[in-house]
C-alpha positions as a Markdown table, in Angstrom:
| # | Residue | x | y | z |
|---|---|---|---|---|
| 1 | Unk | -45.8 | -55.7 | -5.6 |
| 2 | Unk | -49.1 | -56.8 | -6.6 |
| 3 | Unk | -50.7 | -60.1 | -5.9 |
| 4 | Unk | -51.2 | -62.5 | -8.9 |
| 5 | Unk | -54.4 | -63.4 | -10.8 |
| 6 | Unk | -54.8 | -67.2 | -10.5 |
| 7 | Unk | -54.5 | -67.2 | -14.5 |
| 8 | Unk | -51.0 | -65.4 | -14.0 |
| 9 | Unk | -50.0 | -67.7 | -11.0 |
| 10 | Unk | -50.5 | -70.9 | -13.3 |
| 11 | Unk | -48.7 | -69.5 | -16.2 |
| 12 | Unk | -45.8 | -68.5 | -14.4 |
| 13 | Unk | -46.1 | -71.7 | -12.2 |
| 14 | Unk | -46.2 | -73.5 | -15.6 |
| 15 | Unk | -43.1 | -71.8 | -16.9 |
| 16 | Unk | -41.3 | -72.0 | -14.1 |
| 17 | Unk | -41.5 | -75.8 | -13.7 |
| 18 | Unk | -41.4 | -76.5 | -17.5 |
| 19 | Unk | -37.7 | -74.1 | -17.3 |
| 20 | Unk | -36.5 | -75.8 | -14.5 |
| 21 | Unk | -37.0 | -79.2 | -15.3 |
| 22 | Unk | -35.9 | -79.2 | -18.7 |
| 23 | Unk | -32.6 | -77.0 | -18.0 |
| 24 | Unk | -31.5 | -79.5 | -14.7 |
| 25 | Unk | -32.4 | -83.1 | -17.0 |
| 26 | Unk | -30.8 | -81.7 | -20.5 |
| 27 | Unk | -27.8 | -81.6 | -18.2 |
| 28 | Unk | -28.0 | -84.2 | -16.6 |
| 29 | Unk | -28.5 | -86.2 | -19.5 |
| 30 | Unk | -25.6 | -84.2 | -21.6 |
| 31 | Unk | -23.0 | -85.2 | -18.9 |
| 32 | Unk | -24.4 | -89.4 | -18.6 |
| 33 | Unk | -24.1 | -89.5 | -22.7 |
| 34 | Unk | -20.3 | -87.6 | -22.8 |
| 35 | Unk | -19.5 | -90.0 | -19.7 |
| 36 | Unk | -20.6 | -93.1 | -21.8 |
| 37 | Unk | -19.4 | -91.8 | -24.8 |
| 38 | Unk | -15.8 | -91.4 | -23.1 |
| 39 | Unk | -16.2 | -94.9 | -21.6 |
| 40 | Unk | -16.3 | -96.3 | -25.0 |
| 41 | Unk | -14.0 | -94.7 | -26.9 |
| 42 | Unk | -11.4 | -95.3 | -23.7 |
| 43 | Unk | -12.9 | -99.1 | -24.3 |
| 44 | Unk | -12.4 | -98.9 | -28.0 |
| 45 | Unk | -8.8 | -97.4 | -27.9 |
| 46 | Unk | -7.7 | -99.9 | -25.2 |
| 47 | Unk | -8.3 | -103.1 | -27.7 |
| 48 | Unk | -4.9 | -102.9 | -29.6 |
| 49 | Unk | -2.7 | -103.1 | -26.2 |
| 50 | Unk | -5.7 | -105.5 | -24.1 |
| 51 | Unk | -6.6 | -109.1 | -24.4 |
| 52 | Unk | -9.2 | -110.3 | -26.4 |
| 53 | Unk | -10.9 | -111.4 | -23.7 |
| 54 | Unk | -10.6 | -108.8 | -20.9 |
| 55 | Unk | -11.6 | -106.5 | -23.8 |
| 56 | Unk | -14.7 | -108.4 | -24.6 |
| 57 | Unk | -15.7 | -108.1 | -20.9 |
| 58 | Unk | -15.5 | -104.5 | -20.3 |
| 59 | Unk | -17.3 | -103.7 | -23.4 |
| 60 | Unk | -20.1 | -106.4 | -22.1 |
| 61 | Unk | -20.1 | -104.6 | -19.0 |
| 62 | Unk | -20.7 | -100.9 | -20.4 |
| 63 | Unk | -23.3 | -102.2 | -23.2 |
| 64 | Unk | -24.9 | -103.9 | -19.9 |
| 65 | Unk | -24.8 | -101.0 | -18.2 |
| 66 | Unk | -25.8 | -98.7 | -21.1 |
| 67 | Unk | -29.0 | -101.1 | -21.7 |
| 68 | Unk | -30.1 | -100.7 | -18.1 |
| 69 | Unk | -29.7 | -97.4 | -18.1 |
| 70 | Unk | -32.0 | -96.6 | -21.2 |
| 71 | Unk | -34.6 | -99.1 | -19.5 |
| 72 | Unk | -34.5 | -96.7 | -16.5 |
| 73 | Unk | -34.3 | -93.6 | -18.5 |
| 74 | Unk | -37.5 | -94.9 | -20.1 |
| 75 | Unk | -39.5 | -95.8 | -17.1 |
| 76 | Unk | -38.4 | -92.7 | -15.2 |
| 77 | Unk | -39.7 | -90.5 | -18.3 |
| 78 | Unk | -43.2 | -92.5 | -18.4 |
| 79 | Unk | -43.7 | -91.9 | -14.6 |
| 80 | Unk | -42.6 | -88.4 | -14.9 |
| 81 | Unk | -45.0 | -88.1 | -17.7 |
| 82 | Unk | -47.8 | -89.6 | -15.3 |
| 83 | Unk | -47.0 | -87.3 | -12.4 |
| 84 | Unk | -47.2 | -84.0 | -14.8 |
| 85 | Unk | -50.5 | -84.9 | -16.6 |
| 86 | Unk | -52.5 | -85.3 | -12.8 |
| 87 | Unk | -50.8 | -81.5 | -12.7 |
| 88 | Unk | -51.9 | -80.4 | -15.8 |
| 89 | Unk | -55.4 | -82.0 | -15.1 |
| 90 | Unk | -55.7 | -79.8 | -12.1 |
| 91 | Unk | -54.7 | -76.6 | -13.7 |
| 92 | Unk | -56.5 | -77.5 | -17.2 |
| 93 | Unk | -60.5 | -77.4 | -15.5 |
| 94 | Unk | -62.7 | -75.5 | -16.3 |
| 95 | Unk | -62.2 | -73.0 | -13.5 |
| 96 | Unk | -58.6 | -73.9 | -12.2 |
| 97 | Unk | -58.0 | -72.5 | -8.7 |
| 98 | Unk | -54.7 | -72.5 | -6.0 |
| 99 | Unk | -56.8 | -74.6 | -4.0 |
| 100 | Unk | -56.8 | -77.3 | -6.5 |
| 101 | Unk | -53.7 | -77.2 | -7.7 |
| 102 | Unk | -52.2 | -77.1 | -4.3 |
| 103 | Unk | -54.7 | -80.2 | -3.9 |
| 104 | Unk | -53.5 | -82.0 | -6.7 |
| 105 | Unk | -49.6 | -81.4 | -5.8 |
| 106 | Unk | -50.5 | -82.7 | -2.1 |
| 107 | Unk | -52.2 | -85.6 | -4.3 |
| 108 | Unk | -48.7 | -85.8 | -6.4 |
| 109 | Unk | -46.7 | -85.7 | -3.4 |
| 110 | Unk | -48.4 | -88.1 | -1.7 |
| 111 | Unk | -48.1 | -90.4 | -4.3 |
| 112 | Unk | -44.8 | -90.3 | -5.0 |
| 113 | Unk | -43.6 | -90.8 | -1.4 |
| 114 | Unk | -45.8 | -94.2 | -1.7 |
| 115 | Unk | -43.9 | -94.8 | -5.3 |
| 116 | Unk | -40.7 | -94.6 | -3.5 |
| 117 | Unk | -41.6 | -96.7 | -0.2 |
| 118 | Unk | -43.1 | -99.6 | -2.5 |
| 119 | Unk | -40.5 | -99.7 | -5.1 |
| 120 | Unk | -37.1 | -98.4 | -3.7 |
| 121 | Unk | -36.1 | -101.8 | -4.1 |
| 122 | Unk | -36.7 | -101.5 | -7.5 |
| 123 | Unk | -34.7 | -98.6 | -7.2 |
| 124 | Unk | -31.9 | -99.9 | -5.4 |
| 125 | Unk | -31.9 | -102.7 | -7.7 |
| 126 | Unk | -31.7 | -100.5 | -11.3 |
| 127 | Unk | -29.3 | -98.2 | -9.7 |
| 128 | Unk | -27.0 | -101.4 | -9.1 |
| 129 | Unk | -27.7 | -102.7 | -12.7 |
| 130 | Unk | -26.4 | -99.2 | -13.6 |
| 131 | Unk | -23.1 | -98.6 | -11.6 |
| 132 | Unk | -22.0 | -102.0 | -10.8 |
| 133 | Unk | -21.0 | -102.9 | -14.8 |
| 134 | Unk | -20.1 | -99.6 | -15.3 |
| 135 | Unk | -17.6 | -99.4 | -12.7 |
| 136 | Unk | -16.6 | -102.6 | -13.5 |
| 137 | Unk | -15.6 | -101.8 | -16.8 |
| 138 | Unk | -14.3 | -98.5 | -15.7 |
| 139 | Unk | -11.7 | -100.9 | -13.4 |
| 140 | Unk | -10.7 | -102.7 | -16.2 |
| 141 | Unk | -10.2 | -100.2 | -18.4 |
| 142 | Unk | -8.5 | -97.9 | -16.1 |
| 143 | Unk | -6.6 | -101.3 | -15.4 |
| 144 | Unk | -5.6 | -101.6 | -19.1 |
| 145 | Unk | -4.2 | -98.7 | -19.1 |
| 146 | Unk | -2.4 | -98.6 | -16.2 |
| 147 | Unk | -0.4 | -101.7 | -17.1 |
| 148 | Unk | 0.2 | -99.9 | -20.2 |
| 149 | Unk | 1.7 | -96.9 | -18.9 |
| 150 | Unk | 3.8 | -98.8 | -16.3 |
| 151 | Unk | 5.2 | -101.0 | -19.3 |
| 152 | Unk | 6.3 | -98.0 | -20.6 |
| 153 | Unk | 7.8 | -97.1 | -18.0 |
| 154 | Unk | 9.9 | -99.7 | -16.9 |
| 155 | Unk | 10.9 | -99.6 | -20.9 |
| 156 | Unk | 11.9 | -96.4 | -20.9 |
| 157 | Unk | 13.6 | -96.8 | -18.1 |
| 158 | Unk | 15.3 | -100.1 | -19.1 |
């Protein structure tokens, strides 16, 4: 097998990045908006045999949650965005080398490691905006319908 050019290692550095990234977040992001998408129409479905209120509560929760999540979404894409455009920078000069981009992603990594110790807090802190509603109103759903089904059941077997 024959070593490759530096012009060939970025391309297929470039493609290889650009495939894997896009294939792992579309799936990600296909499976959070059929998981929301099922929590609301669950939500929706449950108002006829649910409380005003309760109902009104879970569906707080899940827009809550929902909200937080875009917000998140959002900044994770802009700092994504940041960390690939230093990348691109180092590949993009006028005489791109291994030594710089391996420069650049020691740069990158770096960076990110101080991103995480600064603001895992932060993290912490959106991940718990995030879950905390959202299994809330995944309780009381589930809840809902669990009276529900043991209502028919003691009618049925009344």
């Amino acid at each position: 097998m024959s070593e490759l050019s530096d012009k060939e290692f970025f391309e297929f550095q470039r493609e290889t990045n650009a495939e894997m990234f896009n294939h792992s977040h579309g799936y990600i992001q296909g499976l959070v908006v059929v998981a929301y998408a099922g929590f609301f129409v669950l939500w929706d479905q449950a108002k006829e045999f649910s409380s005003p209120g309760v109902w009104a509560v879970a569906g707080l929760l899940l827009t809550t949650s929902l909200g937080f999540y875009a917000a998140w979404e959002a900044f994770a894409f802009l700092f994504r965005q940041r960390l690939m455009m230093r990348m691109a920078e180092a590949i993009t000069v006028s005489e791109p080398s291994r030594e710089k981009y391996q420069m650049a992603a020691r740069e990158m990594l770096v960076g990110l490691q101080q991103f995480v110790r600064r603001f895992r807090t932060w993290w912490r802190a959106g991940m718990c905006c995030i879950l905390v509603p959202l299994a809330a109103a995944w309780v009381l759903i589930v809840a809902l319908y669990l009276i529900r089904v043991i209502r028919h059941l003691t009618a049925w077997t009344a």
